[in-house]
C-alpha positions in Angstrom: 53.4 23.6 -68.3 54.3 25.2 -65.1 51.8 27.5 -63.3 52.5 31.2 -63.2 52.8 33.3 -60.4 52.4 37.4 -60.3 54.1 39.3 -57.4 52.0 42.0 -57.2 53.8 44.9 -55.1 54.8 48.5 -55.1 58.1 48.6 -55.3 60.6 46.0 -56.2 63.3 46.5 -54.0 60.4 45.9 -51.0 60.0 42.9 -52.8 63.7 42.2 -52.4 64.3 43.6 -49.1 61.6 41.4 -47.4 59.7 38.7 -49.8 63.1 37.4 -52.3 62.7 33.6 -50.0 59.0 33.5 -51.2 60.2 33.8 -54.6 63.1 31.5 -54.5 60.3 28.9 -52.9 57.9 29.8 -55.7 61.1 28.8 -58.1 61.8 25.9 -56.4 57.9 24.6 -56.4 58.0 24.8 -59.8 56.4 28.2 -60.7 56.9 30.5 -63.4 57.3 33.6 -61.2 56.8 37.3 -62.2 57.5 40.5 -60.2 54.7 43.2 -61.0 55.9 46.5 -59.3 58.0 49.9 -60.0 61.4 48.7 -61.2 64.4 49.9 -59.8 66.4 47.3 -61.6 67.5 45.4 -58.4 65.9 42.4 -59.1 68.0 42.2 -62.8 70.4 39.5 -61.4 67.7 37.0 -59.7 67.9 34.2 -61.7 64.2 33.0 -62.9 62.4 36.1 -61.9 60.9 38.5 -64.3 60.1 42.1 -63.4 57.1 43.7 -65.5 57.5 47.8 -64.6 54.2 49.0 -63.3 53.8 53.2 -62.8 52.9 52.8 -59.3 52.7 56.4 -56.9 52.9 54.9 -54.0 52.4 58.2 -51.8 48.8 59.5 -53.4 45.4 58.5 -53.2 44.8 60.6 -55.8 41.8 59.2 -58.0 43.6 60.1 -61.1 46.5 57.8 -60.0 45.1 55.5 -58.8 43.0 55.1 -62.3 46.1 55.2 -64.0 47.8 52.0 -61.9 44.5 50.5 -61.7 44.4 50.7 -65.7 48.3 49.3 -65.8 47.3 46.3 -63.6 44.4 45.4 -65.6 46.6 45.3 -68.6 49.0 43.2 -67.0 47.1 40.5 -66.1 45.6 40.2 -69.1 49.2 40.0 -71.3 50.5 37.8 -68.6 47.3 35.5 -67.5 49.3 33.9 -64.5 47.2 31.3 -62.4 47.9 32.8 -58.9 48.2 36.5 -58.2 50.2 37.2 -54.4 49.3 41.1 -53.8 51.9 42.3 -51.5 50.6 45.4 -48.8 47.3 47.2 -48.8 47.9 49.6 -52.2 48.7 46.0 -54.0 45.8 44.9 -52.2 43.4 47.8 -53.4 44.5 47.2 -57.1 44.2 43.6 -57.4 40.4 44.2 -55.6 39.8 47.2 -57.9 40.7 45.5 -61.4 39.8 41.8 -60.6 42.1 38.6 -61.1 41.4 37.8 -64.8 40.5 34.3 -63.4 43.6 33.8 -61.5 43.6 32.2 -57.5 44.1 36.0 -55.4 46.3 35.6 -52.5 45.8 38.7 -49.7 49.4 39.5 -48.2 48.4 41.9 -45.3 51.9 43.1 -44.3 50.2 45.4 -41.4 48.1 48.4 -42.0 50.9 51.2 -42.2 49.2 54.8 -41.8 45.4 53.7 -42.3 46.4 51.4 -39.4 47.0 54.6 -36.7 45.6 57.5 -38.4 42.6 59.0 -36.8 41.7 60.9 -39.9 38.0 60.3 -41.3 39.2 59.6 -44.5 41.7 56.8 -43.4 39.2 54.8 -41.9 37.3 55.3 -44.6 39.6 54.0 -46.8 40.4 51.3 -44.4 36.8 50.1 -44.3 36.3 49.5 -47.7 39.7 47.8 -48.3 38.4 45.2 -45.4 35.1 44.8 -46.9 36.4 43.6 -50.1 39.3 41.5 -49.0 36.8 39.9 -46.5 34.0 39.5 -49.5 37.3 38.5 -51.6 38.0 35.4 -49.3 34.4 34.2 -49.0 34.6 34.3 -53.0 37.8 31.8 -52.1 40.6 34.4 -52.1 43.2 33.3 -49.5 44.3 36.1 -47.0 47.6 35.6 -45.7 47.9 38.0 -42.1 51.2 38.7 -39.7 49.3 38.9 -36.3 45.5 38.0 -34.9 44.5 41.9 -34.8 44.7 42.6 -38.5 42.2 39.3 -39.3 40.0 40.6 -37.2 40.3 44.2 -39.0 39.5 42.5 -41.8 36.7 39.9 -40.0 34.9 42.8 -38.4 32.9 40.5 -36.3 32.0 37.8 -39.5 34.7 35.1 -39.0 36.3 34.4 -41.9 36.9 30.3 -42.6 39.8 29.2 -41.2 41.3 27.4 -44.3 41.6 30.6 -46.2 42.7 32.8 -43.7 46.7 31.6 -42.9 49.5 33.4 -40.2 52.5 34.0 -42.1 55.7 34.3 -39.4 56.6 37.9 -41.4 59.0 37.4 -44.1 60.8 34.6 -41.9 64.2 35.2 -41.5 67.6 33.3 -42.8 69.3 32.3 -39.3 72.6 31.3 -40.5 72.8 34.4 -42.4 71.5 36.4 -39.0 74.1 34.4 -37.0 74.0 35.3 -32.8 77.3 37.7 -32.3 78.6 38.4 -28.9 77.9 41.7 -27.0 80.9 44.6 -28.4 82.5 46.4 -25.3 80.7 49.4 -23.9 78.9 51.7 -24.0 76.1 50.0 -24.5 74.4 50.6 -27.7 70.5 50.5 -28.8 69.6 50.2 -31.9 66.9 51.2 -34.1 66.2 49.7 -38.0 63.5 50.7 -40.0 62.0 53.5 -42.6 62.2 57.2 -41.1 58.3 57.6 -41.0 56.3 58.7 -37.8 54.6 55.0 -37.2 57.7 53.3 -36.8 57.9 56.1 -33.2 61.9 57.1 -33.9 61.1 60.5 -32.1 59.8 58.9 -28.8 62.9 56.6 -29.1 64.8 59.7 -29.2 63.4 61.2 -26.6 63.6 58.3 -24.7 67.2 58.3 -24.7 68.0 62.1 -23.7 66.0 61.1 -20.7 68.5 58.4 -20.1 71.6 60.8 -20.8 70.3 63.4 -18.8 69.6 60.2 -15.7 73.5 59.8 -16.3 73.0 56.4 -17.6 75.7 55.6 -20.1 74.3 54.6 -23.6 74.1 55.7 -27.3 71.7 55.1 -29.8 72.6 54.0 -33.4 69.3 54.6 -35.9 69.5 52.4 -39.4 67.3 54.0 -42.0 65.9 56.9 -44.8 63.4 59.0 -45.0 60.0 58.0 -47.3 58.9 61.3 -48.9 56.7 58.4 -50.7 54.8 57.7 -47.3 52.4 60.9 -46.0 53.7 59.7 -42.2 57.2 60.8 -43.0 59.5 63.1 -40.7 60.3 66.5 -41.8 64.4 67.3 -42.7 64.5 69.6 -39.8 63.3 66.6 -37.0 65.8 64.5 -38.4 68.7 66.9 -38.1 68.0 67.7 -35.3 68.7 64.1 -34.2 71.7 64.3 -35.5 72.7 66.6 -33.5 71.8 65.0 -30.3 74.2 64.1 -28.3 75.3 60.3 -27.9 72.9 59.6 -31.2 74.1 58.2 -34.9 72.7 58.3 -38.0 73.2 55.8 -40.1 71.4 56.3 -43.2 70.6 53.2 -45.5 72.6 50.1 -44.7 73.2 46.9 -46.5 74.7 45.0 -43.7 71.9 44.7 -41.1 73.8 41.8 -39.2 76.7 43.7 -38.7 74.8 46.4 -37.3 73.6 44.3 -34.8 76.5 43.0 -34.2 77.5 46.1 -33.3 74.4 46.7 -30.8 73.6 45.7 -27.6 69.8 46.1 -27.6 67.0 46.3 -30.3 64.3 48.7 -29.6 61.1 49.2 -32.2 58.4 51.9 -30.8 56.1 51.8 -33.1 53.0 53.2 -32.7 50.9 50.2 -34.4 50.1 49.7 -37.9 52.7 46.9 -38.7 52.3 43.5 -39.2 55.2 41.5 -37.8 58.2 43.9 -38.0 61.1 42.4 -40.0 63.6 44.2 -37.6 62.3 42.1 -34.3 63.1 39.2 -36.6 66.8 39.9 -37.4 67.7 41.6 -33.9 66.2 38.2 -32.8 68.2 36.4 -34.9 71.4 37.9 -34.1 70.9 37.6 -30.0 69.5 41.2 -29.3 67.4 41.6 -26.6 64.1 43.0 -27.7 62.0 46.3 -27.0 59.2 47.5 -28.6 55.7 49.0 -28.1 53.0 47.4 -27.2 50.9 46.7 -29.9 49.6 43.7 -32.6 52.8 42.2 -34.2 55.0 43.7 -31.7 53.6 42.3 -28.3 52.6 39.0 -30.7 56.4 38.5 -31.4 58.0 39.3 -28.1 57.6 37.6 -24.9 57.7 40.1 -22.6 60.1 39.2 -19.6 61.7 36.5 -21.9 62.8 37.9 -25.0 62.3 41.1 -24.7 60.5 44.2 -22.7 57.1 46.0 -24.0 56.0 49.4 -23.3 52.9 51.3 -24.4 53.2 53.4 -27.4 54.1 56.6 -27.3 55.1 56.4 -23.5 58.4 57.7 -23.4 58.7 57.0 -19.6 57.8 53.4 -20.2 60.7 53.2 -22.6 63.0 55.0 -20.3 62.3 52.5 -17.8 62.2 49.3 -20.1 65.7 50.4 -21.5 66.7 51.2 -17.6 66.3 48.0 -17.0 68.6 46.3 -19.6 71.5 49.0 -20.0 72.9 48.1 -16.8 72.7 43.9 -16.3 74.5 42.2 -19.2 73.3 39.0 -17.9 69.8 40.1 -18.6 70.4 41.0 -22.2 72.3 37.9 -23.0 69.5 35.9 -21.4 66.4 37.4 -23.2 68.7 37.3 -26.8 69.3 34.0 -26.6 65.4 33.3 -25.8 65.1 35.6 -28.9 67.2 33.4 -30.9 66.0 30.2 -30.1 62.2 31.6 -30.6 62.9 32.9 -34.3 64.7 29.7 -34.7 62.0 27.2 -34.1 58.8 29.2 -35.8 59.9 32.3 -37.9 62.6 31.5 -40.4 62.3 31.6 -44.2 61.4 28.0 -44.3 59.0 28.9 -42.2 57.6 31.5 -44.0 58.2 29.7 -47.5 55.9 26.9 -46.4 53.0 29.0 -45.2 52.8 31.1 -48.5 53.2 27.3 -50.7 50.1 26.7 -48.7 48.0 29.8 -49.7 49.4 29.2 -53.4 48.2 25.9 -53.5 44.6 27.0 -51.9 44.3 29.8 -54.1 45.1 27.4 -57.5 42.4 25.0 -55.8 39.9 28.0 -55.5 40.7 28.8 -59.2 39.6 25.2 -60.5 36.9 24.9 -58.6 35.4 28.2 -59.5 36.1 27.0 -63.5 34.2 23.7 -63.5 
């Protein structure tokens, strides 16, 4: 009999979106593989994958819903019994620590720290220091934490190393180069773009303002932003920000988009100002994949992805002026941005594909399984 996996996530197009390779590995390995999360049906046509609906809320901390979900977890793991749970993202993360594994292996994704990683408020780092005390009292216990860049172990760490053969660096969600094929540069003007949810981490509105400061320099460019609104997330921008973007001039809005490599196709640089709180950002990964010169914030994930001065530029966050100038420097020397894409490129190419990726997570499956038989002898 095959071993059984649960995906443990919010939402199952996420799961889609950035984590369908880890399932199609977990297939291929042999697992039974389950997806545990709020069903939007898109996952109805992967072959050997079954979605169990979970009532997940993914914008409240409310203790009532969070009962609720804890309650719906805790009866799914005990109609299903897999042998491995993979919690996906810190409110997957919170859930499986709240309810317990029924005796499965626990695997730890930490996809970044999203709001509790850059809010200041009391009660986020409240929150945020209980959820790193029990993943890092999870792992001792022989939980495997899987982790997208140095800073978030040692969130979770806090100064008590962790051992190094449960702790593992996945390369993000690794990225399918043929698929993400290098494109050469479309005529002028030159265009940035921007991929990602609308939500005040991600730093659209210094990006924004970033490019009015170019416009009104006189440097020719436009910026192109790929993306919706979260109403889900409690960092999300208000309607009136984002028309007012809109109506900037020299800026697009592109809403939701299926064809990410065609957007970049269509770009001449990437550029992700976040103000911290991610883990490795999926859209350095494809911009890089595609030949895009890279330019991001400086901060974990970010500045751990991108050489800065060979595939890319880093500012600080929230420095507009920094931007200005890192995006003043490529705008105007093609040579540059061809040079630093293709550095991209080859960098995603030799350590952050989906192989990549697919071979870390076997890894943590197969440490979590061995965890599980020793802890039942």
């Amino acid at each position: 009999m095959s071993s059984k996996i649960v995906f443990l996530a919010t939402e199952d197009w996420f799961v889609r979106s950035h984590f369908l390779p880890l399932l199609r590995r977990a297939r291929a390995d042999g697992y039974e593989v389950v997806v545990a999360a709020r069903d939007s049906g898109v996952l109805a046509d992967e072959p050997g994958v079954r979605v169990v609906p979970l009532p997940v809320a993914r914008g409240s901390l409310r203790p009532g819903a969070l009962l609720r979900e804890r309650a719906a977890v805790r009866a799914m793991l005990a109609a299903e019994r897999p042998d491995v749970v993979h919690a996906i993202a810190l409110r997957a993360i919170l859930l499986l620590l709240s309810t317990g594994s029924g005796g499965a292996g626990r695997v730890f994704a930490l996809t970044g720290r999203g709001f509790i990683g850059v809010s200041r408020a009391p009660w986020a780092r409240f929150v945020g220091a209980l959820l790193a005390s029990g993943m890092r009292n999870a792992v001792r216990c022989g939980g495997v934490l899987l982790v997208e860049n140095p800073a978030d172990r040692a969130w979770v760490e806090a100064g008590a190393p962790l051992p190094d053969a449960n702790v593992l660096q996945m390369p993000g969600a690794g990225v399918d180069i043929a698929r993400y094929a290098a494109a050469p540069e479309p005529p002028p003007p030159v265009i940035i773009g921007s991929v990602g949810r609308l939500v005040r981490s991600k730093g659209v509105d210094v990006l924004v303002a970033a490019h009015r400061r170019l416009r009104v320099q006189g440097v020719a460019c436009e910026l192109h932003i790929a993306g919706e609104a979260d109403p889900d997330n409690p960092d999300d921008y208000t309607p009136a920000e984002i028309a007012a973007w809109r109506a900037t001039p020299g800026v697009e809005l592109h809403g939701r988009i299926t064809d990410v490599p065609g957007f970049w196709a269509r770009a001449h640089i990437a550029c992700a100002p976040s103000r911290g709180g991610e883990g490795l950002p999926r859209v350095l990964l494809e911009a890089a994949a595609c030949g895009r010169p890279l330019v991001a914030s400086n901060t974990p994930g970010c500045a751990d992805f991108i050489l800065d001065g060979e595939t890319g530029l880093l500012a600080a966050p929230d420095d507009v002026a920094g931007l200005v100038q890192a995006l003043g420097a490529l705008i105007p020397d093609a040579a540059l941005r061809q040079r630093m894409g293709a550095a991209a490129r080859a960098r995603v190419a030799a350590h952050y594909t989906e192989a990549h990726a697919g071979a870390v997570a076997a890894q943590a499956w197969a440490r979590a399984l061995q965890a599980r038989a020793s802890a039942a002898t």
